[in-house]
C-alpha positions in Angstrom: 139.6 239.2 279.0 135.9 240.1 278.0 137.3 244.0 278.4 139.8 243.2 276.0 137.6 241.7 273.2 135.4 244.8 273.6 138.4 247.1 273.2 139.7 245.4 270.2 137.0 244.7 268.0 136.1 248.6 268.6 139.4 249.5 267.4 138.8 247.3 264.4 135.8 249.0 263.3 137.3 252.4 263.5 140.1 251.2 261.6 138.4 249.8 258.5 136.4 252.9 258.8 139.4 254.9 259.0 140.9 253.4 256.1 138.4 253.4 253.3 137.1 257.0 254.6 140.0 259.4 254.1 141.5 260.3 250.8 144.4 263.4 251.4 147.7 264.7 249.1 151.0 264.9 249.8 152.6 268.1 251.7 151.1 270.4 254.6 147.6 270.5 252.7 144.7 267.8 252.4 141.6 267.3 251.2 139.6 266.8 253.9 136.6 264.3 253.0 135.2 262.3 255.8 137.4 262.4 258.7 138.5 259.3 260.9 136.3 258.6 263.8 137.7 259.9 267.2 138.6 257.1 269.5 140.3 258.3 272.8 143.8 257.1 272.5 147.4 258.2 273.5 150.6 257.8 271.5 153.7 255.4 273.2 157.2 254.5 272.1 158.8 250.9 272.5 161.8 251.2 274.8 162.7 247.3 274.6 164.9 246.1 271.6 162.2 244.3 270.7 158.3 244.0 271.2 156.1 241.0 270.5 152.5 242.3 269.7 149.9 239.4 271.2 146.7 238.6 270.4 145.2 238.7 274.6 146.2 239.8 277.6 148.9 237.2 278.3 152.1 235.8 276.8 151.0 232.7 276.3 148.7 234.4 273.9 149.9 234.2 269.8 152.6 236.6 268.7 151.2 238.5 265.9 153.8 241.5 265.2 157.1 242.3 266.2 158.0 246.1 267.4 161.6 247.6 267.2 162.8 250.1 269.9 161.7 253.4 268.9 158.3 252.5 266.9 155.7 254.7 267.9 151.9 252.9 268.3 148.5 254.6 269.3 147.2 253.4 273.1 143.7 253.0 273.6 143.7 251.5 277.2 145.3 249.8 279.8 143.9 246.1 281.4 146.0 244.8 283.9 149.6 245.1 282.9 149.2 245.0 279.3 148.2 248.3 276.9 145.7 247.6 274.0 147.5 249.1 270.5 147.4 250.2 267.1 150.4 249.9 265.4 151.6 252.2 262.4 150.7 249.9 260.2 147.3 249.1 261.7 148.0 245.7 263.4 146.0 245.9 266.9 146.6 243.7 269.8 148.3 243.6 273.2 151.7 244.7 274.4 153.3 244.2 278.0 153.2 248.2 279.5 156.6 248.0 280.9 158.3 248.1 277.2 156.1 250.8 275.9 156.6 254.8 277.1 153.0 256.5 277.7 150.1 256.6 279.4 146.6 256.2 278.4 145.1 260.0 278.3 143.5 259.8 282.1 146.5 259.3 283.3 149.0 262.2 281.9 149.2 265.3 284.2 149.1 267.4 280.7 145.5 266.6 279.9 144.1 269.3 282.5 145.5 272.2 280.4 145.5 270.0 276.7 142.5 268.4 274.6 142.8 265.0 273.1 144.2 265.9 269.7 147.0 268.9 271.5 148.0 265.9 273.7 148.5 263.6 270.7 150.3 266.2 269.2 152.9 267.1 272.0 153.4 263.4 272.5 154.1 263.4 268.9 156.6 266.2 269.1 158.3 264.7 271.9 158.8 261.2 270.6 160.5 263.2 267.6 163.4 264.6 270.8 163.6 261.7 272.4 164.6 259.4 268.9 167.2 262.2 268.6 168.0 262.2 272.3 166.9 265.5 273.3 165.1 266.4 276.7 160.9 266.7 276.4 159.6 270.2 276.0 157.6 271.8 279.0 154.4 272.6 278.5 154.3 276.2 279.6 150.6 277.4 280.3 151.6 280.9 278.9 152.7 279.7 276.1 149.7 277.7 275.7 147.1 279.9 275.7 149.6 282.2 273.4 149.4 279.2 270.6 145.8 279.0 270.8 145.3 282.6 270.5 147.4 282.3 267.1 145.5 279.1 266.0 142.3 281.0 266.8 143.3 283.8 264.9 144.0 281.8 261.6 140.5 279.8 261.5 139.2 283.0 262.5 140.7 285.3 260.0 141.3 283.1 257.2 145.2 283.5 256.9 148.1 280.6 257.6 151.0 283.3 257.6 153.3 284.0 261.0 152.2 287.6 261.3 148.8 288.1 262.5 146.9 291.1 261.2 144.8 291.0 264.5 148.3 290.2 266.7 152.3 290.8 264.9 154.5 288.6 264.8 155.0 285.6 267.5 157.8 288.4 269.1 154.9 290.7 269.2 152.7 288.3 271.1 155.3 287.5 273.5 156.5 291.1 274.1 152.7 292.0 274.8 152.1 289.3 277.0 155.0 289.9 279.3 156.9 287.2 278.3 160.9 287.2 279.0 162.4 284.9 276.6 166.2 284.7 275.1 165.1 283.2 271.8 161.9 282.4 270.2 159.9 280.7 266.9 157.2 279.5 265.9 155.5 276.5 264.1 152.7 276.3 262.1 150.5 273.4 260.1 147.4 272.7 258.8 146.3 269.2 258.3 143.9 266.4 258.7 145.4 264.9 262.3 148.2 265.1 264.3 149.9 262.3 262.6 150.4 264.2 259.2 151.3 267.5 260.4 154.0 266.1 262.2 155.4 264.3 259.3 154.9 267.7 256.7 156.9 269.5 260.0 159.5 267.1 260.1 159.7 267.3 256.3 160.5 271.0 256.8 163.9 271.9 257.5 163.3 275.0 259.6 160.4 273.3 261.4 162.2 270.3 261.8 165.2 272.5 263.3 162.3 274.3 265.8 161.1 270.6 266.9 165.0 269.4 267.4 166.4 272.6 268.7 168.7 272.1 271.8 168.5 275.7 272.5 164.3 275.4 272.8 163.3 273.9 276.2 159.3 275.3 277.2 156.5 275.2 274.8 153.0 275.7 273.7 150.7 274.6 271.6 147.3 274.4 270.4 145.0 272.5 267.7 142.1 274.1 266.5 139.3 273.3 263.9 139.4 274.0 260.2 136.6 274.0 257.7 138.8 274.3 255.3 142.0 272.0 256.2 140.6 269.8 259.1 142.7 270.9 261.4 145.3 274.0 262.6 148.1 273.4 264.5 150.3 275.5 266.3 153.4 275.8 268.2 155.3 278.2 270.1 158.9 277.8 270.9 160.9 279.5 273.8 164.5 279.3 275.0 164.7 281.4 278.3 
């Protein structure tokens, strides 16, 4: 119990932080300021109906929010049988691990080949297929490193465009990387955190088509550092 006080009021200082420490704008762009402490967490979804959110490790603990099948919530541990949460609307407490799909970081055979924030942000993409009952991508390590080439490239060069001056067009990169594919696309954002640059994709019907395409089964991606937006983001689509 001791673990879980320590937990929470960590998460409660990184929130007020969080919130009174970030100003951004509407669409794809933001004004970075002062950017939310990182605290290691993973992103779950509810798979019960319903979800009381508890103020300890226990049900007989106070309910103090209600989840609905399909809310997503950041995960910043696991004690026992319960994770320790952030909801979307900041509410932070404990919910039973059973009803929640996820895994803190350690745990999720991705995080070899991913950093914290590309994790976040393939969780993020596949919580977006499985609301619209599609199949998870795979992470293909090709594609991977293919993503963070093109993410490179635009911090590097100072462009947000598909075609590379240093590398073509995403076709180009696959064809010169010996990579077979059937179909291919691309997505691109820049952005203060995973969070935002999903919702400016999926605001975006082309990119919203590349994240729900049926035809689209491997992946890559890559998140890079931006002086200038916060963060790049970067994903490669392949249907083989």
């Amino acid at each position: 119990m001791k673990k879980f006080w320590i937990v929470l009021f960590s998460i409660l200082g990184m929130i007020c932080i969080g919130i009174f420490g970030v100003s951004s704008s509407q669409g794809n762009e933001q004004n970075v300021q002062q950017p939310e402490p990182e605290v290691s967490y993973n992103v779950g979804t509810v798979t019960a109906e319903s979800l009381k959110i508890r103020s300890g490790l226990s049900t007989q603990n106070e309910s103090i929010g209600l989840l609905s099948k399909g809310d997503t919530l950041h995960i910043y541990g696991k004690i026992d049988d319960w994770y320790i949460v952030r909801t979307q609307n900041n509410l932070v407490g404990a919910v039973y691990a059973d009803y929640v799909e996820g895994s803190h970081q350690e745990e999720d055979e991705n995080a070899v080949l991913l950093s914290q924030e590309e994790q976040i942000f393939l969780n993020l993409i596949n919580n977006q297929r499985i609301q619209n009952h599609l199949p998870e991508f795979e992470l293909d390590e090709n594609l991977l490193n293919i993503a963070r080439l093109k993410a490179n490239d635009l911090v590097e060069k100072n462009y947000f465009s598909h075609d590379s001056p240093t590398y073509g067009s995403i076709f180009d990169m696959l064809k010169n990387n010996q990579i077979a594919y059937h179909k291919a696309s691309e997505n691109i954002a820049r952005n203060l955190n995973a969070e935002n640059a999903i919702a400016s994709l999926m605001n975006s019907e082309a990119h919203k088509n590349n994240i729900l395409s049926q035809d689209f089964t491997v992946t890559g991606i890559a998140v890079v550092d931006s002086l200038q937006y916060g963060k790049i983001f970067v994903e490669v689509f392949v249907a083989n």
